[in-house]
ROMARVO-512134 format. One record per atom (N, C-alpha, C, O): residue in one letter; x, y, z. Coordinates in steps of 0.1 Angstrom, whole numbers, plus 5000, padded with zeros to 4 digits. Atoms other than C-alpha are relative to their C-alpha. Last residue first. Layout:
# residues N
AXYZ
...
# end
This chain:
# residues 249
X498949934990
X699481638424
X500050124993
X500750214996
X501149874998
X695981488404
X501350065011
X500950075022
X500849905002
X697981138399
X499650104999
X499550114987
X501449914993
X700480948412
X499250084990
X499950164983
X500749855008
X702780668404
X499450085006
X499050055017
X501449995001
X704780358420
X499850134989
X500650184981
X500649844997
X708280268408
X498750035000
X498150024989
X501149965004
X709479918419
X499650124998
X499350185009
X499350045013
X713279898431
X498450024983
X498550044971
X500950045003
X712180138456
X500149924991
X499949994981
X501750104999
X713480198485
X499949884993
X499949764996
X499850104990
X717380318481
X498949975003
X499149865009
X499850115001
X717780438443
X499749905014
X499649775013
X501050085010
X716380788444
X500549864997
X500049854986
X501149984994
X718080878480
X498949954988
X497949894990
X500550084991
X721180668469
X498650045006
X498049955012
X499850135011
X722280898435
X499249905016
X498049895013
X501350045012
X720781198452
X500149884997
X499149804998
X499749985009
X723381168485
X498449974985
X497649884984
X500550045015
X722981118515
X499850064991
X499050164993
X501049915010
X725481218540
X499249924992
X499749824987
X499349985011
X726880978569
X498950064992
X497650044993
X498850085006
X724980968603
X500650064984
X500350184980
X500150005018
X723081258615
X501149924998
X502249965000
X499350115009
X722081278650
X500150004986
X499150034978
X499149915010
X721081668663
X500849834993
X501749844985
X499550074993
X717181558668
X501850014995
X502050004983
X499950115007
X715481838648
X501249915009
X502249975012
X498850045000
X714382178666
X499749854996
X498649804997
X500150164992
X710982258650
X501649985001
X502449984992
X498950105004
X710382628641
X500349905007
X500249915019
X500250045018
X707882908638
X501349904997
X502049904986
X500549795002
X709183028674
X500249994984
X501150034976
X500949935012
X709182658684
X499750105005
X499250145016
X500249884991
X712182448706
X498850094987
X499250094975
X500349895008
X711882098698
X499950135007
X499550145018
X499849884996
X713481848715
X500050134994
X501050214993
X500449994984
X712781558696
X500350125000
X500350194989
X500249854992
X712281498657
X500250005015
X499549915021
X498749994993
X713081168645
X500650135007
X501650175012
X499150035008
X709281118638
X501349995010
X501349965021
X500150125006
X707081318663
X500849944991
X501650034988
X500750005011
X707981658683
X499949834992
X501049774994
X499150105002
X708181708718
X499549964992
X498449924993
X500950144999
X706982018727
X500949914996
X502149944996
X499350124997
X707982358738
X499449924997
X498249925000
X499850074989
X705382628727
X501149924997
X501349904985
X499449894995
X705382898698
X500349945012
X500950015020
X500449994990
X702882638678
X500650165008
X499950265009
X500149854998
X704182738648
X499650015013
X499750125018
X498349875009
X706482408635
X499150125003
X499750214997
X498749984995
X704282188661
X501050104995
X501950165000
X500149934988
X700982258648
X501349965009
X501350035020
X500449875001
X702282178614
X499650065011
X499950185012
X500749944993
X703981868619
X499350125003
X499350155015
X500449895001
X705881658589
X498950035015
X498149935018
X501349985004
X707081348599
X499750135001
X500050195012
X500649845003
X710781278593
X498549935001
X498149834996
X500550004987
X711880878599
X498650125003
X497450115008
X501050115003
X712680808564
X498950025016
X497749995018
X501049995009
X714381138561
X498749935002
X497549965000
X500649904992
X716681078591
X498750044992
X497750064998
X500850094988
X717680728579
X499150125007
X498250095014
X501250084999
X717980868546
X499349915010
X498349845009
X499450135004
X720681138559
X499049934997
X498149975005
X501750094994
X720481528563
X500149824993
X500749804983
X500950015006
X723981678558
X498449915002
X498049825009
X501550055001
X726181858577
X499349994988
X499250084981
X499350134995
X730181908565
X498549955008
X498549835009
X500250085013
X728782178539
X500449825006
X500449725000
X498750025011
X727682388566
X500149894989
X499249824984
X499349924987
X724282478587
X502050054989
X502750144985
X498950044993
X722782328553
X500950145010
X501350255007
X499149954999
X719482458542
X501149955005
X500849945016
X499150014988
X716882258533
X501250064999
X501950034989
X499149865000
X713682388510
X501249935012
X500849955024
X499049924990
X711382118510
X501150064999
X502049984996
X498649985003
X708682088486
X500450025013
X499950085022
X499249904994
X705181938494
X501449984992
X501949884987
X499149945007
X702881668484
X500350145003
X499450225004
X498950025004
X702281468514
X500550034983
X501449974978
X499350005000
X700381668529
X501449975001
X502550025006
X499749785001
X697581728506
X501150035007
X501750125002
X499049985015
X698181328503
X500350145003
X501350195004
X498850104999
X697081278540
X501150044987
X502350074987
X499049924990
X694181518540
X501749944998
X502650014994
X499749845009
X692581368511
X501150095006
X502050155001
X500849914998
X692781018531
X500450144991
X501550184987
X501650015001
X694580718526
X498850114997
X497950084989
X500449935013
X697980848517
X498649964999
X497949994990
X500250155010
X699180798551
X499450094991
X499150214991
X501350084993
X700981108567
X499449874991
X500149834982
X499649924987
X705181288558
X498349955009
X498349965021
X501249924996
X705381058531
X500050005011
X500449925019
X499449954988
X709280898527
X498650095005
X498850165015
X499250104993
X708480748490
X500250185011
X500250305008
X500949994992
X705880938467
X500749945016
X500049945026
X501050085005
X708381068444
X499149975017
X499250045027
X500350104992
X711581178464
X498949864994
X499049744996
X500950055002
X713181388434
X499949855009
X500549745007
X500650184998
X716081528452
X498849994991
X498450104989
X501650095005
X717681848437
X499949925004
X500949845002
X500250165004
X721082078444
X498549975006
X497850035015
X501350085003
X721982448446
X499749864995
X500149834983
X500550054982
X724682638462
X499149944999
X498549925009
X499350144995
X726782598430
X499649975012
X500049885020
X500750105003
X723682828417
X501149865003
X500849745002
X498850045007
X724483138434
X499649854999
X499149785009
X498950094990
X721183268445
X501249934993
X501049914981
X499049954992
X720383598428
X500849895006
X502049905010
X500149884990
X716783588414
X501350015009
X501150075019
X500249875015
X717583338381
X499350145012
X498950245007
X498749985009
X718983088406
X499950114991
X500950174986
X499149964993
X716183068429
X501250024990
X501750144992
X500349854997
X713983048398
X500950085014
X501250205015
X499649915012
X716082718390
X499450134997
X500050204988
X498749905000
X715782618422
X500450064989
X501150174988
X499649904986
X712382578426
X501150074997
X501350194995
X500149875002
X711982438388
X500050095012
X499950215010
X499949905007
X713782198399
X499650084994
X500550164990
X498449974995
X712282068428
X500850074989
X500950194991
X500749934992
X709182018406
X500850105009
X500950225008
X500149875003
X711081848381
X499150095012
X498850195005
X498749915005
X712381628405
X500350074993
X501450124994
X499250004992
X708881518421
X501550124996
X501750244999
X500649874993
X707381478390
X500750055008
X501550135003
X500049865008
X709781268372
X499450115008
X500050225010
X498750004999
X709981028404
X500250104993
X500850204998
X500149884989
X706281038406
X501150054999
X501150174999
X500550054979
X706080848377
X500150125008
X500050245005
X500450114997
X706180878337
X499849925011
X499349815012
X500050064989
X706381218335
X499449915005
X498549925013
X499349904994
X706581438305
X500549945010
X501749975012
X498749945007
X704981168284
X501450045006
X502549985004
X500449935010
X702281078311
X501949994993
X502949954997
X499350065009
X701780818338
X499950054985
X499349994976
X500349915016
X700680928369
X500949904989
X501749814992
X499350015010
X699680708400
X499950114992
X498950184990
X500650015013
X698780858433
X500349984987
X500950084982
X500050155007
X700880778461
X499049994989
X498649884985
X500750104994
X701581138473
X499849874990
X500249874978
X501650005007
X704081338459
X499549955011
X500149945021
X500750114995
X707581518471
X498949944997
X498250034993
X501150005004
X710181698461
X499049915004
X499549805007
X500950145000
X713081798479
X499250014994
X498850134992
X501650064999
X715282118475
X499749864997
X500349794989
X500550155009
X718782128485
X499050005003
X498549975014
X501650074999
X720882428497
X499449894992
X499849864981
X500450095007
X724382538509
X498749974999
X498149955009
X500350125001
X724682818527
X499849914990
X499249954980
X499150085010
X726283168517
X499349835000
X499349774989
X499250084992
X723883398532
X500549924988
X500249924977
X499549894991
X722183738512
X500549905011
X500749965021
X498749955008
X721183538483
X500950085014
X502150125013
X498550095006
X718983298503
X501250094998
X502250075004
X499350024985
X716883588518
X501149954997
X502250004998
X499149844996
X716483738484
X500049975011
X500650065017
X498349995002
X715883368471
X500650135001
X501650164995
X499250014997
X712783398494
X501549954994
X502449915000
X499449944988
X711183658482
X500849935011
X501349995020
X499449924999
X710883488450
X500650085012
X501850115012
X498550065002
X709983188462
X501050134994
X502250134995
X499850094990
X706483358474
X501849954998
X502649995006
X499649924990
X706383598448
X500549945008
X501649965011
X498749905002
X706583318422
X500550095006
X501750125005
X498950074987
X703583118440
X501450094997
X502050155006
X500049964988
X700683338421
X501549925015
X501949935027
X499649814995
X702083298393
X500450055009
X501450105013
X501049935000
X701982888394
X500550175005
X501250225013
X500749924990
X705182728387
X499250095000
X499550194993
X499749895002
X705582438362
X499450155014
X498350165018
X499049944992
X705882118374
X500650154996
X501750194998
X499050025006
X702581918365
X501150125008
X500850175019
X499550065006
X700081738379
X501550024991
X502349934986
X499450194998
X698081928394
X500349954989
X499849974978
X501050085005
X698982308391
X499949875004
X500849815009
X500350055010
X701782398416
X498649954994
X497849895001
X498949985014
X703182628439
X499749944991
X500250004981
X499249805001
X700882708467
X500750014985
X500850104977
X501449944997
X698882348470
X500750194992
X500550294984
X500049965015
X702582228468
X498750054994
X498850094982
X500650095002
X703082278506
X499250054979
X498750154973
X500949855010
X706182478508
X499149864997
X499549764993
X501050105005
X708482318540
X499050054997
X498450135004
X501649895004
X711282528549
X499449894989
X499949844979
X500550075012
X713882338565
X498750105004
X498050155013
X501349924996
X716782478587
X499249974986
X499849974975
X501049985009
X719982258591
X498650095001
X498150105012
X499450005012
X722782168616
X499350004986
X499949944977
X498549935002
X722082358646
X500549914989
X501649954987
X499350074991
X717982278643
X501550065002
X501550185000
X498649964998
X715482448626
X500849955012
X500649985024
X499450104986
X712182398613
X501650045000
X502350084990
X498949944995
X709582678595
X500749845008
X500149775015
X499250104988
X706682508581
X501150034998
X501650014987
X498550015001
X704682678547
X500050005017
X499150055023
X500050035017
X700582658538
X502350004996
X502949984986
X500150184999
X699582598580
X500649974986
X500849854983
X500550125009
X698082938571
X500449854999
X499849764993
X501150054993
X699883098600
X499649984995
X498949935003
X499950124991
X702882988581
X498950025008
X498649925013
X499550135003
X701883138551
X499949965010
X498849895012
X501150065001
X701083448569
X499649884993
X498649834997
X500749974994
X704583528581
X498449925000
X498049825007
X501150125002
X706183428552
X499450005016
X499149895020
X500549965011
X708583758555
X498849904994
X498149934984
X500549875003
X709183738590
X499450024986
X498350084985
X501250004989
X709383358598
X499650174996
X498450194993
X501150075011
X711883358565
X498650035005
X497650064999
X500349935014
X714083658582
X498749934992
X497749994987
X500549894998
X714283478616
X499150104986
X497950144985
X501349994993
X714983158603
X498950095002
X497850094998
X500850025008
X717883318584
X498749965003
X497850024997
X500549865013
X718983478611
X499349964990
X498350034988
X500949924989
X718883168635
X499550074995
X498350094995
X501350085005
X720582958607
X498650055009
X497450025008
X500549975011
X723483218611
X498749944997
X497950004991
X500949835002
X723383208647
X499950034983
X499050114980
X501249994995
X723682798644
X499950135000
X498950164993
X501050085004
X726482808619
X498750035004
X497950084997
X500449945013
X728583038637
X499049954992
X498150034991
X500649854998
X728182868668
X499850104988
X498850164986
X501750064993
X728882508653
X499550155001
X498850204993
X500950015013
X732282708637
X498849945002
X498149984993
X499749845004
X733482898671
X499449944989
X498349994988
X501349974991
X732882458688
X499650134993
X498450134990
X501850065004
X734682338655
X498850065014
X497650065013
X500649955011
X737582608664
X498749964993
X497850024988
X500649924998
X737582488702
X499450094984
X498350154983
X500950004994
X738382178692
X499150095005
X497950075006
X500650085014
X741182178670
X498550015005
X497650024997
X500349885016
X742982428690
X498549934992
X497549984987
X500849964996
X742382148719
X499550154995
X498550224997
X501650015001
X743581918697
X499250075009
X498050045009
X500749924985
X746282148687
X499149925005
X498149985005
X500449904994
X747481988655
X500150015013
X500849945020
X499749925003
X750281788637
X499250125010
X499850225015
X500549925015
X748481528627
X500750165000
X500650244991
X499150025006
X750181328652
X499950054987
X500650044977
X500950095003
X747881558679
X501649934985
X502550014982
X500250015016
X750081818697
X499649824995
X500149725000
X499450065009
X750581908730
X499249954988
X497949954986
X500850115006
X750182228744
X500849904994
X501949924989
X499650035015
X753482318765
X498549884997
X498349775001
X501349805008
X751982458800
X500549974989
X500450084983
X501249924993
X753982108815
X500050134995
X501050204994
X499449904993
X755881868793
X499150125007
X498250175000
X500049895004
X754681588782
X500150125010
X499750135021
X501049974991
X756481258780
X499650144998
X500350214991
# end
């Protein structure tokens, strides 16, 4: 039986209320770090984001910076435009200065391509993402903190009907991990809808997709559910057994 003012102990050996309060001291750490970083990106992309041309979001187990490819890329292919290199440059001198884990996304719209270099979206897409991180890597960021999705056209953030629609659904996303024990999942992905007057508004709202309870100061709180990680090998294998294409991205 147990004995009184003696913690007792889990069969594992621990504290559970040791155990408990250390994950509450590591959530908090987490979230003020993703607060600073926040802070830092909202400061230095400033006019980006009131251009609507990069999306601040942040939750306590992640912070996504959303780079609309308009900024970074020619169409069609995956080399980075000049003028975008400041841009990601100044932010792998935020990066380098926290430890997080990070994972860029790529993204198209549903326009076929079908070249040499890149026979679907899927190529595009994941070279595109990589050449993100691999200039993050050659400005400072430590490169075991860096991993790739190529999405292809799959998970679009509006319909692809319209000009508007594609413009934003090709984008990169920039996601930061709070820790390495959060990660963003394909049920949360598939849900995601991009919002631009919600990621600057500066108001409360209640944001669309799997988004709720947003709090905005250039940033979308994210609903805090996250089942099991996903992983590259399942995020380009779980749609589409068919691969569409695209076009003019």
């Amino acid at each position: 039986s147990a004995t009184p003012g003696i913690p007792q102990m889990s069969r594992s050996g621990m504290n559970p209320e040791r155990v408990a309060t250390d994950e509450r001291e590591a959530r908090g750490r987490a979230m003020r770090e993703l607060r600073a970083l926040a802070s830092a990106i909202e400061t230095a992309m400033a006019t980006l984001i009131e251009e609507k041309l990069i999306m601040v979001r942040r939750n306590e187990q992640w912070l996504e910076v959303e780079i609309r490819t308009d900024i970074l890329f020619p169409s069609g292919v995956a080399d980075i435009a000049p003028s975008a290199q400041v841009v990601l440059d100044e932010l792998a001198a935020i990066f380098s200065r926290f430890n997080n884990s990070i994972r860029v996304e790529g993204y198209t719209d549903d326009r076929p391509i079908n070249t040499v270099v890149f026979p679907s979206n899927w190529e595009l897409s994941a070279a595109r993402a990589a050449s993100v991180v691999r200039r993050f890597a050659e400005h400072g960021v430590a490169p075991d903190r860096l991993g790739i999705i190529g999405w292809g056209e799959q998970r679009p953030a509006a319909s692809n009907d319209s000009a508007e629609g594609r413009n934003q659904n090709r984008r990169v996303l920039i996601v930061v991990l709070g820790s390495d024990r959060h990660e963003r999942t394909i049920s949360d992905l598939a849900n995601h809808v991009a919002n631009p007057s919600d990621a600057i508004s500066g108001e409360d709202t209640a944001s669309t997709g799997s988004s709720s309870g947003t709090e905005n100061t250039g940033e979308m709180e994210v609903s805090d559910d996250a089942p099991a990680a996903a992983t590259e090998e399942t995020a380009q294998a779980a749609d589409n057994p068919v691969v569409q294409q695209e076009s003019g991205t």
